[in-house]
Backbone as a ProteinNet text record, in pm:
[ID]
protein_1_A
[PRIMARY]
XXXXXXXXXXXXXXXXXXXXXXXXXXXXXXXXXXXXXXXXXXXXXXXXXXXXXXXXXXXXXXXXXXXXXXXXXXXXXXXXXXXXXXXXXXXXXXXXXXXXXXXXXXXXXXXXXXXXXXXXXXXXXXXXXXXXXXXXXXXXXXXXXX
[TERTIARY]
22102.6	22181.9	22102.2	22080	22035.3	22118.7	22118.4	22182.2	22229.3	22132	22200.4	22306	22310.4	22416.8	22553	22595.4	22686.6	22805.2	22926.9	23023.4	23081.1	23103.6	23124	23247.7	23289.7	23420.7	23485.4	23582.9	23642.4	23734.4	23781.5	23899.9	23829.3	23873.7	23831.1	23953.1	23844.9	23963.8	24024.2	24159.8	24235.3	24172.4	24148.7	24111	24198.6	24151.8	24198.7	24190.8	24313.8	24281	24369	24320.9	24359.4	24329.1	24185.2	24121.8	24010.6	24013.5	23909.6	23778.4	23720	23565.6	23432.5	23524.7	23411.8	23484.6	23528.6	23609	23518.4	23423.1	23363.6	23482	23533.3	23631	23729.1	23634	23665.6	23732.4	23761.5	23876.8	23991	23963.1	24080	24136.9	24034.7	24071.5	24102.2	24065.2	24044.4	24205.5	24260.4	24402.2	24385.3	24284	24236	24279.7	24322.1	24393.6	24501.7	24570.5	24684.7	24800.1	24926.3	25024.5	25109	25203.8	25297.1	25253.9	25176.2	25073.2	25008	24905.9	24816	24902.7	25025.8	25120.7	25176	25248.2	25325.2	25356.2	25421.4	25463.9	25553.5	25590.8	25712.7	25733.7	25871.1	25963.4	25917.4	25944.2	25897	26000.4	26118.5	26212.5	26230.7	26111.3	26125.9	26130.3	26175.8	26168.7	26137.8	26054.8	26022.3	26101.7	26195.2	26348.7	26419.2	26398	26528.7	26654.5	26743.5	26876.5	26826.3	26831.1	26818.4	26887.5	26852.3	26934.4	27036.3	27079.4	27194.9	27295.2	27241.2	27347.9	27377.6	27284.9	27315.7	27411.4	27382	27464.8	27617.4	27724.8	27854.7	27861.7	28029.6	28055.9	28087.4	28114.9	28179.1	28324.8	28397.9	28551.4	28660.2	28780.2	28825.1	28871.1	28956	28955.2	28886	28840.5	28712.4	28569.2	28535.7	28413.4	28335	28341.4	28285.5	28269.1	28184.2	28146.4	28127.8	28065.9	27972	28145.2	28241.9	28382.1	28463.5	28428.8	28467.2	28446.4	28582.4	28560.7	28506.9	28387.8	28371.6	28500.8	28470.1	28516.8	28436.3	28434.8	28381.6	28416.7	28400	28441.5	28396	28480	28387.1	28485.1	28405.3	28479.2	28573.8	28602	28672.5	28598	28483.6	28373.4	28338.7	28322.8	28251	28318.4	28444.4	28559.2	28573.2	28527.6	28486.1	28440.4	28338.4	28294.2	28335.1	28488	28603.9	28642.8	28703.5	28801.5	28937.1	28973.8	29133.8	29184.5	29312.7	29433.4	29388.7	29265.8	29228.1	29280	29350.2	29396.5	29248.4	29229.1	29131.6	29160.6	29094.9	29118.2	28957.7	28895.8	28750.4	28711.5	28813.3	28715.1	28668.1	28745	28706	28606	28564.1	28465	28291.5	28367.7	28188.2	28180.2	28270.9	28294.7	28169.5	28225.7	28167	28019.1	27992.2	27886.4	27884.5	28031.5	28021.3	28014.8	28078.5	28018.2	27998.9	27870.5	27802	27948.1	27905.6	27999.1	28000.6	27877.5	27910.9	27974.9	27904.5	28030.1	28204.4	28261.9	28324.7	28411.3	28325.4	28412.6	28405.7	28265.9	28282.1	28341.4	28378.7	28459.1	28603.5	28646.3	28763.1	28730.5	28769.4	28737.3	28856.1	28783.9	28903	28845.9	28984.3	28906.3	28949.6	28874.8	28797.7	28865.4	28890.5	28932.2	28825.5	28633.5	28575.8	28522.5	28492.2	28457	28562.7	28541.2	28643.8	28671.8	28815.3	28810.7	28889.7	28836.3	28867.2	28913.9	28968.3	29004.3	29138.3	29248.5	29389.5	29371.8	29381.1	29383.8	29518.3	29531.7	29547.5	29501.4	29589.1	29492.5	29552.7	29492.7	29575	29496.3	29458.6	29331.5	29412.6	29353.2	29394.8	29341	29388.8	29344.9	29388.7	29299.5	29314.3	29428.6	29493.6	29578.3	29510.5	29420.1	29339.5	29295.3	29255.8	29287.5	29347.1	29471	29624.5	29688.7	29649.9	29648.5	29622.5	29495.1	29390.7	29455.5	29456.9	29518.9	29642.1	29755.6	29880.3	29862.5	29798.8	29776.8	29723.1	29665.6	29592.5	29700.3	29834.2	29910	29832.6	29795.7	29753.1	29835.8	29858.8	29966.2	29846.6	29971.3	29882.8	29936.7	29898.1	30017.7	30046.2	30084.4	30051.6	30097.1
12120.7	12241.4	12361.3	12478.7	12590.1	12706.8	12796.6	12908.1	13001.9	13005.5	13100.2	13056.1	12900.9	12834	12809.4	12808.5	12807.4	12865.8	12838.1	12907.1	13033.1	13140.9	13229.9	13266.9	13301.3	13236.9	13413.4	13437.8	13586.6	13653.3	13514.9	13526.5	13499.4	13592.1	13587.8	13488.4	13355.1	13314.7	13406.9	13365.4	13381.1	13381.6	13494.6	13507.3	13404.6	13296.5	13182.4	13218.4	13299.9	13358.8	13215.9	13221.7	13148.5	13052.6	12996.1	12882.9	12851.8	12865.4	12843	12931.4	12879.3	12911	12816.7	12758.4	12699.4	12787.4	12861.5	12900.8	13040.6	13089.9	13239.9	13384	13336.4	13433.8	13446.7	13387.4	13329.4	13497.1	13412.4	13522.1	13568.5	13654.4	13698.1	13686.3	13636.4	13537.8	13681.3	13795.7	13841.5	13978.2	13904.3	14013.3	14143	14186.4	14291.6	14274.6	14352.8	14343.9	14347.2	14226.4	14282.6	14307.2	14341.5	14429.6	14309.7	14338.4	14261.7	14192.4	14301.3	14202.9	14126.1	14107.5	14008.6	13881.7	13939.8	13757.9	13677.2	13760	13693.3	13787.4	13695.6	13785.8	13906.5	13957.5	14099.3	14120.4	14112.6	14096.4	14266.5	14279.2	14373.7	14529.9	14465.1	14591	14603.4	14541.4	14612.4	14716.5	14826.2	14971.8	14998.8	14908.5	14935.5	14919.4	14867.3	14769.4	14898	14993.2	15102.2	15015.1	15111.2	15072.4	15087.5	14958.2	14963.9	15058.4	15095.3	15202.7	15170.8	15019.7	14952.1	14998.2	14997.4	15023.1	15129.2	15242	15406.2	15414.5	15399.7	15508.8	15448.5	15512.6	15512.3	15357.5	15313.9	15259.2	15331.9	15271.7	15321.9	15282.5	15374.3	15306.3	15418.6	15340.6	15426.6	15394.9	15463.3	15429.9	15535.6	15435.4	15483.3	15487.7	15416.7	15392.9	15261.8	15219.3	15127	15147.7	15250.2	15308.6	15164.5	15032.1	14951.9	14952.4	14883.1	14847.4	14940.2	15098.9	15157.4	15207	15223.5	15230.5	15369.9	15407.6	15566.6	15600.6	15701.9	15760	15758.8	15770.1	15721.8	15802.8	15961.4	16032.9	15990.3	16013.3	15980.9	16060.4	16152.5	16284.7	16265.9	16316.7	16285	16289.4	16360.4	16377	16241.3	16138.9	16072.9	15917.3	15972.8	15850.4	15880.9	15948.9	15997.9	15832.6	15769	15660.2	15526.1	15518.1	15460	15445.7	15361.7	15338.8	15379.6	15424	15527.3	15411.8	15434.5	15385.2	15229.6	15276.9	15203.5	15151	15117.3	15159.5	15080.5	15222.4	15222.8	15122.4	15106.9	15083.2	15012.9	14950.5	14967	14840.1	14698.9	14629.3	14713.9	14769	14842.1	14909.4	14995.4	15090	15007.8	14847.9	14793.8	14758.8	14712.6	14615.1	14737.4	14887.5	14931.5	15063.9	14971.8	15035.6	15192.7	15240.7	15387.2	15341.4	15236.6	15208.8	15064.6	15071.2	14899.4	14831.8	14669.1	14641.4	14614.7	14655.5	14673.2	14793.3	14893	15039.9	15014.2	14929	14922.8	14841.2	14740.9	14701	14745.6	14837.9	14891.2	15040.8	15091.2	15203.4	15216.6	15338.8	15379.8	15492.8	15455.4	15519.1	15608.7	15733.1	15883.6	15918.7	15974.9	16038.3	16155	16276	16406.1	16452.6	16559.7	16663.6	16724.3	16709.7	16784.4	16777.1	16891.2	16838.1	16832.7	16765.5	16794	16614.3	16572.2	16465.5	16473.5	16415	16417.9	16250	16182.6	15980.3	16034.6	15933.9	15956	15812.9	15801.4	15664	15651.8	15559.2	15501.7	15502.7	15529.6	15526.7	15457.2	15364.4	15324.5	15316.4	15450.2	15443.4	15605	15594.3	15732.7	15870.3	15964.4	16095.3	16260.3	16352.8	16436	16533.9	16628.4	16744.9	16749.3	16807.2	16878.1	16799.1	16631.3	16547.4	16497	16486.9	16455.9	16551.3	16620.9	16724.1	16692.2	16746.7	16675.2	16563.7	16448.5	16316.6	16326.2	16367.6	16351.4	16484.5	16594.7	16707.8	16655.7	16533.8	16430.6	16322.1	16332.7	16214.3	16072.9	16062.3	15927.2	15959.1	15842.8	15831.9	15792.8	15824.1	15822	15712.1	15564.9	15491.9	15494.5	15453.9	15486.6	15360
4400.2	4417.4	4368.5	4422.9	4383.7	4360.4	4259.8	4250.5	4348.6	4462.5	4580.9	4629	4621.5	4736.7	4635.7	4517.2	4467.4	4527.4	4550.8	4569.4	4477.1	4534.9	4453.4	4368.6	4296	4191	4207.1	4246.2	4265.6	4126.1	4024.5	3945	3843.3	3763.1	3590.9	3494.8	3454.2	3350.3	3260.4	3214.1	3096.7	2963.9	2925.3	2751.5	2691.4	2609.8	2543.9	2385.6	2331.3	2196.8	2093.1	1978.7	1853.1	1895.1	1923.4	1917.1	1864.4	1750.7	1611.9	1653.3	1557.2	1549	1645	1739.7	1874.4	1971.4	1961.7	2092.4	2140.9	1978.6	2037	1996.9	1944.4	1896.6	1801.7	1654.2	1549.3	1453.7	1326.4	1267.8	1311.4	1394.4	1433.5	1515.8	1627.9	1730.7	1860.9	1855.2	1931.3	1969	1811.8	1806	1740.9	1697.9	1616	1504.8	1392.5	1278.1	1220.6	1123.5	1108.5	1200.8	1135.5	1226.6	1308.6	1360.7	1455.4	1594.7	1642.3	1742.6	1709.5	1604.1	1573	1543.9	1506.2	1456.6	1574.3	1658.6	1736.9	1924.5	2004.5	2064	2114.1	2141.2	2103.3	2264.2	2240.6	2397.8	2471.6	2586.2	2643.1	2602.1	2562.2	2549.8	2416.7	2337.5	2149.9	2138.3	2073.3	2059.6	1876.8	1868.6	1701.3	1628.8	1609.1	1521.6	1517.8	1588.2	1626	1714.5	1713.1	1780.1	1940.8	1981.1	2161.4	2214.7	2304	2413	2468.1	2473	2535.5	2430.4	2325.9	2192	2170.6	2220.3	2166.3	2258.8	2366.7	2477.5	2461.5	2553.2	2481	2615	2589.1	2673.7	2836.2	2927.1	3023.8	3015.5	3011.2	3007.6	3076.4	3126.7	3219.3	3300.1	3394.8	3546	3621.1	3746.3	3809.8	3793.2	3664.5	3663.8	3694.7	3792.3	3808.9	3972.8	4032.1	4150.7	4221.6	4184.9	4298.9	4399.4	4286.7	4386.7	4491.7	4417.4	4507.6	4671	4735.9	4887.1	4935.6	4997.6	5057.7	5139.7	5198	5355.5	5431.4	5570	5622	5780.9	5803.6	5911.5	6038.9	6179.9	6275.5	6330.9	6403.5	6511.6	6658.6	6686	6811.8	6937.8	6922.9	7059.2	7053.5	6975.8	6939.2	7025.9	7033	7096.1	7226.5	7303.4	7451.9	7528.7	7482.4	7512	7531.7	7475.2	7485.2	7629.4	7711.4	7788.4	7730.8	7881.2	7869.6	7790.5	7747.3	7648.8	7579.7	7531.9	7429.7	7309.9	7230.4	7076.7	7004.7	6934.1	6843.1	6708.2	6671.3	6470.7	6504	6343.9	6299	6402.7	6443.3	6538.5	6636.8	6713.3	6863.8	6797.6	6709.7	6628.7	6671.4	6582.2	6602.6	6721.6	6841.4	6904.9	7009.2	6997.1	7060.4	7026	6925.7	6867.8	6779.1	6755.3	6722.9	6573.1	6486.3	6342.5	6309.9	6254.5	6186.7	6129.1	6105	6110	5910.5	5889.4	5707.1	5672.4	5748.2	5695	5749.4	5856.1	5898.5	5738.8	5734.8	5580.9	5436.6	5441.2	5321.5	5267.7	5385.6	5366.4	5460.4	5419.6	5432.9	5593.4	5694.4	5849.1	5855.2	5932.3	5947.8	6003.6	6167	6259.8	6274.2	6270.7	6236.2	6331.2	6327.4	6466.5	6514.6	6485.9	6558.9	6676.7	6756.8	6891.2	7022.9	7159.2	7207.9	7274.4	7294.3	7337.9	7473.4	7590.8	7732.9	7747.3	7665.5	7694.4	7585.2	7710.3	7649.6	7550.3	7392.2	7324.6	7255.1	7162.7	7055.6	6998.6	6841.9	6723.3	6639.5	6552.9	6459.1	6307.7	6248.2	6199.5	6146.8	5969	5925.7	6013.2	6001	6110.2	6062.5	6073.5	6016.9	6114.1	6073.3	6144	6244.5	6281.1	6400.5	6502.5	6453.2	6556.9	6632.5	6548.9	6583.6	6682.2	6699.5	6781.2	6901.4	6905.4	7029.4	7085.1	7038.5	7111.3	7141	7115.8	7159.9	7215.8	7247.9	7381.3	7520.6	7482.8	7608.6	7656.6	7540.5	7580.2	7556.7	7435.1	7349	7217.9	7124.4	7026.9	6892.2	6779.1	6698.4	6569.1	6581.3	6486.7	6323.3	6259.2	6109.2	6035.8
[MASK]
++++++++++++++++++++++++++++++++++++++++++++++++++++++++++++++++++++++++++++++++++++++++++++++++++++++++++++++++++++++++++++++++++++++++++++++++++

């Protein structure tokens, strides 16, 4: 075997500290001096034996604080229901069924249809709805359920 042809090694071993005086890195073994590092290991979120931050800050307590559970809103306009077939009745299946909302926003929020825009399809609605929409649809002769 000759030196040129060796395979070439890309990864540097692991420093192998506190292994005596054959190891090449006797005394101290390569921890410097002293102190809390040289003894042991120390978790990543030590803050110097101060009070953790989990501990300073206050609790959360209350109602309403706990945002992940809560439901958005979730507007969708009336131009927007144009794309509908006449006397449709709306609510959130027909929504995904026909692509105007995903079917995760469809369950993770609260759907309301908007008065903006103009709507030319007589529907059904059975889906919360603002004044100005309510309008619009029963001026087209579509109903609005509750």
């Amino acid at each position: 075997m000759q030196l040129h042809a060796l395979p070439k090694i890309t990864e540097k071993r692991l420093r192998r500290v506190g292994r005596g005086h054959g190891s090449g890195r006797n005394k101290t073994s390569g921890r410097g001096t002293k102190g809390q590092k040289a003894r042991r290991d120390i978790p990543l979120n030590f803050e110097g034996g101060a009070l953790s931050i989990t501990k300073r800050l206050p609790f959360l307590r209350g109602k309403g604080k706990n945002k992940t559970l809560k439901k958005s809103f979730f507007g969708i306009n009336v131009s927007r229901l144009n794309s509908l077939p006449a006397k449709t009745v709306v609510d959130s299946g027909v929504l995904v069924k026909h692509n105007i909302i995903s079917a995760r926003k469809a369950k993770n929020s609260n759907i309301k249809i908007l008065g903006a825009g103009k709507l030319s399809v007589q529907l059904v609605i059975k889906l919360p709805v603002s004044a100005g929409a309510q309008k619009k649809i029963e001026k087209l002769g579509g109903a609005v359920e509750k």
